[in-house]
C-alpha positions as CSV (number, residue, x, y, z in Angstrom):
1,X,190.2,-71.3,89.2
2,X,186.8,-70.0,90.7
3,X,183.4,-71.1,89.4
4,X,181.7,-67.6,89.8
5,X,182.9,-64.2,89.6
6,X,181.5,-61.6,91.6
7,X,181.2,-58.4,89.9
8,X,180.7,-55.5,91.6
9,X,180.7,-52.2,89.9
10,X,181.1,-48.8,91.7
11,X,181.4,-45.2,91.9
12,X,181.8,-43.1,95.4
13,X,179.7,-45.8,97.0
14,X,182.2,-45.9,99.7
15,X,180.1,-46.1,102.7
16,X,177.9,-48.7,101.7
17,X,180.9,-50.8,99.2
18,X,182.2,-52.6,102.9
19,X,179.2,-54.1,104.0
20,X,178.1,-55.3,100.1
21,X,181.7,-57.4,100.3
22,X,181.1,-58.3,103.7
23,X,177.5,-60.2,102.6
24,X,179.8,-61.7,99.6
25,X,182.2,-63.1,102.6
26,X,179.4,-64.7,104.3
27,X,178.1,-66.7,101.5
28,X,177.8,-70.5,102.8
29,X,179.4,-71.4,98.8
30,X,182.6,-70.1,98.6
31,X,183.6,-70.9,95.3
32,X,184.1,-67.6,93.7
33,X,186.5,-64.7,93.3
34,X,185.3,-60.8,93.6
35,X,185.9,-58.4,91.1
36,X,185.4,-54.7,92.0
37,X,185.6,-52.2,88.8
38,X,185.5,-48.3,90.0
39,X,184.5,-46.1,87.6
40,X,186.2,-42.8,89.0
41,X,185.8,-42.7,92.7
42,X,186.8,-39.9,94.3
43,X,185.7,-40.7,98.0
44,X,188.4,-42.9,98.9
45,X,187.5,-45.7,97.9
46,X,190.7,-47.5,96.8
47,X,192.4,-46.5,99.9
48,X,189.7,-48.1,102.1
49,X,189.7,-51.3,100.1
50,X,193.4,-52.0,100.3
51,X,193.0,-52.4,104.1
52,X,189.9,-55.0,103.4
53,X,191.2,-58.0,105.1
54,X,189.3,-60.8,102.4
55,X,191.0,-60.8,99.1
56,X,189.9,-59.0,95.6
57,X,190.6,-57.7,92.4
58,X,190.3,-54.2,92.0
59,X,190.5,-52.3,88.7
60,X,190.2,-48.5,88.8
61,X,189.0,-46.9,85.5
62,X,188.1,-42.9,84.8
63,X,184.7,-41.9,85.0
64,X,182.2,-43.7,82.0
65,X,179.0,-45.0,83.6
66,X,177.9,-48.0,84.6
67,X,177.2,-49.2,81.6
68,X,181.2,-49.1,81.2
69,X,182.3,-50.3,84.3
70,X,179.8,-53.4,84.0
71,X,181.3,-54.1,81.1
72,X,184.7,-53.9,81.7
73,X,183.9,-56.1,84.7
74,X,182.7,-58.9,82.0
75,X,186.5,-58.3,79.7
76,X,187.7,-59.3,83.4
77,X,185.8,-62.0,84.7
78,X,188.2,-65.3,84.1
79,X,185.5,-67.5,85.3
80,X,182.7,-69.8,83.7
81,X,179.5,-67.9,85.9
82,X,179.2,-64.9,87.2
83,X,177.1,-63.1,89.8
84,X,176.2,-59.2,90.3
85,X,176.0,-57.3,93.2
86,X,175.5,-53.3,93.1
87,X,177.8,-51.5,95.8
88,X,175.5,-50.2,98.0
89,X,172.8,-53.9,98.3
90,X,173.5,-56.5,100.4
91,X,173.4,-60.8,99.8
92,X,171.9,-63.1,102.4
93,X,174.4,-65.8,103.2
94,X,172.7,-68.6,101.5
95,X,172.7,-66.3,98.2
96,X,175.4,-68.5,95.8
97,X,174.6,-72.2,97.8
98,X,170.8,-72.1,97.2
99,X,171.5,-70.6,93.3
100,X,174.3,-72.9,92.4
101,X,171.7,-76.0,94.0
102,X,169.5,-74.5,91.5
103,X,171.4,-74.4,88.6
104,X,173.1,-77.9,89.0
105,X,171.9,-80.0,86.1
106,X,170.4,-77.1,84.1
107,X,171.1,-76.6,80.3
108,X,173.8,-74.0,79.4
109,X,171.8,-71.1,78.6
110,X,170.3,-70.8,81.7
111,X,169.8,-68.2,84.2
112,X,168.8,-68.0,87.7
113,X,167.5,-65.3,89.9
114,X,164.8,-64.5,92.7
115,X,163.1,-61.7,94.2
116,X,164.4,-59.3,96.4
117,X,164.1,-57.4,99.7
118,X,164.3,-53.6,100.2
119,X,166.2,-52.0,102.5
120,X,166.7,-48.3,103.1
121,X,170.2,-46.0,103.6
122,X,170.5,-46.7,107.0
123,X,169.4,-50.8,106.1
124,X,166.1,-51.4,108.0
125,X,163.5,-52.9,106.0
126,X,160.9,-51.2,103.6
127,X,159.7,-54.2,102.2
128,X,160.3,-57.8,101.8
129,X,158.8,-59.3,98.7
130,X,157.5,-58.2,95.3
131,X,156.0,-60.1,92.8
132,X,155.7,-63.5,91.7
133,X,158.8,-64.3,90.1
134,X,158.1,-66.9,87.4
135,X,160.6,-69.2,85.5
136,X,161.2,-70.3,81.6
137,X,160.8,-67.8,78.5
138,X,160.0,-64.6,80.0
139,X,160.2,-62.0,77.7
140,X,156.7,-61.0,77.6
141,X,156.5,-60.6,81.3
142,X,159.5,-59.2,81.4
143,X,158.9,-56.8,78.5
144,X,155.5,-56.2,81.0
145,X,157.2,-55.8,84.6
146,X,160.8,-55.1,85.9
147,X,160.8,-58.2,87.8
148,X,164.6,-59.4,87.2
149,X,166.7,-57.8,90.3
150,X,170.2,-57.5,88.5
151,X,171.6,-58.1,91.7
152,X,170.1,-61.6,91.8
153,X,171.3,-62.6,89.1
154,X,173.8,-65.5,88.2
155,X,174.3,-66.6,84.6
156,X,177.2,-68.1,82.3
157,X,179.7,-65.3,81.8
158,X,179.9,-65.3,78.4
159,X,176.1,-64.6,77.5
160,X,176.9,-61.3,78.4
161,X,179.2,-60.5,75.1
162,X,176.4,-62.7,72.9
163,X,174.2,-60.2,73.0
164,X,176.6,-57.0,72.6
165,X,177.3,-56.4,76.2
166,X,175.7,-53.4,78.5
167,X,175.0,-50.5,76.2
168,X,176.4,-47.4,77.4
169,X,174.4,-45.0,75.5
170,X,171.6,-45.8,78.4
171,X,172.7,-44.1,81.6
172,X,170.0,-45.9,83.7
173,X,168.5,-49.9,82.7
174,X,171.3,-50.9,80.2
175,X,170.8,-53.6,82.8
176,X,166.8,-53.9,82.1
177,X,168.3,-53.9,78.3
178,X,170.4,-56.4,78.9
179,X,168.2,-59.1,80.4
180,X,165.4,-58.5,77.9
181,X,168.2,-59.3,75.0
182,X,169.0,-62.4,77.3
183,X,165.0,-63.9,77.4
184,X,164.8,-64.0,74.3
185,X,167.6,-67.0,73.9
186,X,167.6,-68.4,77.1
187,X,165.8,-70.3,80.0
188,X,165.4,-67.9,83.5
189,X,164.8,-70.2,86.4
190,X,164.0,-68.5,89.8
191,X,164.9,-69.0,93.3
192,X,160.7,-68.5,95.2
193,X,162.2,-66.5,98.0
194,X,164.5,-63.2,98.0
195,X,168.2,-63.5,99.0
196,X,169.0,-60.3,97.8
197,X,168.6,-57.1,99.5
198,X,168.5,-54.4,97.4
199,X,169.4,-50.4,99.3
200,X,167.2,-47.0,98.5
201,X,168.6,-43.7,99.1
202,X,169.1,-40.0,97.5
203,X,171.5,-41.1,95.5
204,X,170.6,-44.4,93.6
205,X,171.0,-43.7,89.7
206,X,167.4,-45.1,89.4
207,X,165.5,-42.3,91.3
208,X,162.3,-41.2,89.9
209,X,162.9,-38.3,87.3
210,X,161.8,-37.3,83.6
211,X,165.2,-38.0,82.2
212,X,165.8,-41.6,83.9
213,X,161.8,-42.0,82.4
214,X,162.2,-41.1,78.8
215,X,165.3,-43.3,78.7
216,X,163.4,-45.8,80.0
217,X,160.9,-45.6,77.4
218,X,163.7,-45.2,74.4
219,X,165.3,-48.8,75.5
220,X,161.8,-50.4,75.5
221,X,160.9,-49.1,72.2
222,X,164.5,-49.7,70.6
223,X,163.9,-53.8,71.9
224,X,159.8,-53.7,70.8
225,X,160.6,-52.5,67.6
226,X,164.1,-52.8,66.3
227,X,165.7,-55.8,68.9
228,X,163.8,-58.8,68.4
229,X,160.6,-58.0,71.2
230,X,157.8,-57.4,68.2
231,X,158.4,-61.0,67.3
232,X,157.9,-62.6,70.6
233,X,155.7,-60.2,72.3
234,X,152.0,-59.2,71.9
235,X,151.1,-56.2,70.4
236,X,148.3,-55.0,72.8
237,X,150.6,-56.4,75.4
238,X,153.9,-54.1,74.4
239,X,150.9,-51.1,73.8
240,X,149.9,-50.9,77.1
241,X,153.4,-50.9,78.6
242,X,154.6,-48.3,76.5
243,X,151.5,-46.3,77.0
244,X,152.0,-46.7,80.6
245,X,156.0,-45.7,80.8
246,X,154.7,-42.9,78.6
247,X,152.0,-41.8,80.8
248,X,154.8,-41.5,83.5
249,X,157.2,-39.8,81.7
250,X,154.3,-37.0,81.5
251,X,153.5,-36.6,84.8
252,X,157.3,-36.7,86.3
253,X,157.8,-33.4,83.1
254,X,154.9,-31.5,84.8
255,X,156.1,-32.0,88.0
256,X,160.0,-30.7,87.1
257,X,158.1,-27.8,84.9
258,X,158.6,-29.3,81.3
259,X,155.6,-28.4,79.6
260,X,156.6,-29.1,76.1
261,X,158.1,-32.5,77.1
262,X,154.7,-33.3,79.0
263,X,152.5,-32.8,76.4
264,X,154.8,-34.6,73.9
265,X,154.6,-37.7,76.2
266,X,151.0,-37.7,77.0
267,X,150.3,-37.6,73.4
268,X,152.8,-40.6,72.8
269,X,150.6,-42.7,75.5
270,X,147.2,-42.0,74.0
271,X,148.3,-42.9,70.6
272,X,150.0,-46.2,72.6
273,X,146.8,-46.7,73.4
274,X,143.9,-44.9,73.7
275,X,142.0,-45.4,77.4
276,X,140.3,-42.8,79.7
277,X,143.0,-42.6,81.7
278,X,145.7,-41.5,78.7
279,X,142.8,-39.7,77.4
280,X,142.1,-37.7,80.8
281,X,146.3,-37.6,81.4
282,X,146.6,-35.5,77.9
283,X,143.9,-33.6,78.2
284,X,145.2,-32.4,81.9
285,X,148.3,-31.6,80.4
286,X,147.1,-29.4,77.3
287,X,145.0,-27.6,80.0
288,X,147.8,-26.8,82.5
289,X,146.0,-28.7,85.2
């Protein structure tokens, strides 16, 4: 048996799926089995994947989100560790060698990661690094800045069940969700440099919008306030981000026309907290500016 799983949910990503496997057949640590679950592809993808010449699993499931599909990936995964890849990013070879290196020695309840590049559709680069990626109890940070690339990620399998899996009532960051509900038990350790390359295009489920926003914003209040975060995180801390996400969430609802749901939000960020910039954001929006 494998040490890792590779799990690698999809849905009509078949132009980009081939190349994601091929980085997962370059790694330098072979170890590992790959898992593909598609959640109701209707490009062709299972026909193109029973000609891949490496060998996988694949489980086809009808539509549910990603949320579904990631977790149906976890009921499948046979293996001790296990590694996530979305179907349109790419690994860099050395990916599983330098994070297993990493991990050797560890206690069990750790996770590693590292920061990631950024590639667009056609894969040239739009930028190579982000932040500082910093290791230990990171919930605060975390709570602060989406720093975790899910892609990146390789952890002991059955963390993901400990904390009630990926919740599928968030369309977008049940991932984000997932790994806050991880920091709070257990020890992140990253990898300084990116071996991940993670792909932007028109289609990514992420894209900038009110709706992707305010879901956003409902997952980080739901861990603040009801999941654990108040305990660990501090208040003016979990104010300003929430003020911030808020603040957003108003400006993408003027841009797509909502008026009501803009003034709604820019309220929520100045009572968040109160600053000239939430101040001058709600007043812009009550005066239609």
């Amino acid at each position: 048996m494998p040490q890792v799983t590779v799990c690698i949910p999809t849905y009509n990503r078949r132009r980009y799926l081939l190349e994601a496997l091929d980085s997962v057949f370059r790694q330098t640590w072979t170890d590992f089995e790959v898992l593909v679950v598609d959640d109701g592809s209707t490009d062709g993808t299972a026909k193109t994947l029973r000609s891949y010449p490496h060998p996988i699993r694949y489980i086809y499931q009808e539509n549910q989100g990603v949320a579904a599909a990631c977790n149906r990936l976890i009921a499948e995964t046979r293996t001790p560790l296990v590694a996530w890849l979305g179907s349109d990013d790419l690994w860099l070879p050395e990916k599983l060698e330098k994070q297993m290196a990493l991990l050797e020695g560890k206690p069990e309840r750790t996770i590693i990661y590292n920061p990631m590049m950024t590639i667009d559709a056609k894969g040239n680069m739009r930028r190579r690094q982000g932040r500082p990626s910093p290791s230990g109890r990171i919930t605060t940070l975390l709570f602060e800045h989406t720093f975790v690339p899910t892609i990146s990620v390789l952890m002991p399998t059955h963390l993901v069940s400990e904390v009630g899996g990926f919740d599928r009532r968030y369309r977008v960051c049940s991932d984000y969700r997932l790994l806050l509900m991880l920091s709070l038990s257990c020890n992140f350790v990253a990898y300084s440099k990116p071996l991940v390359m993670n792909r932007r295009h028109d289609t990514n489920l992420s894209a900038n919008s009110f709706a992707n926003q305010s879901m956003k914003i409902a997952m980080l209040e739901e861990f603040y306030y009801k999941l654990g975060g108040e305990a660990v995180i501090p208040r003016d801390t979990a104010m300003r981000r929430l003020s911030r996400e808020c603040r957003k969430a108003a400006d993408f609802a003027r841009q797509e026309k909502k008026r009501q749901e803009a003034r709604l939000f820019a309220q929520k960020a100045l009572g968040y907290q109160a600053t000239p910039r939430t101040a001058i954001a709600y007043l812009a929006v009550r005066l239609g500016v």
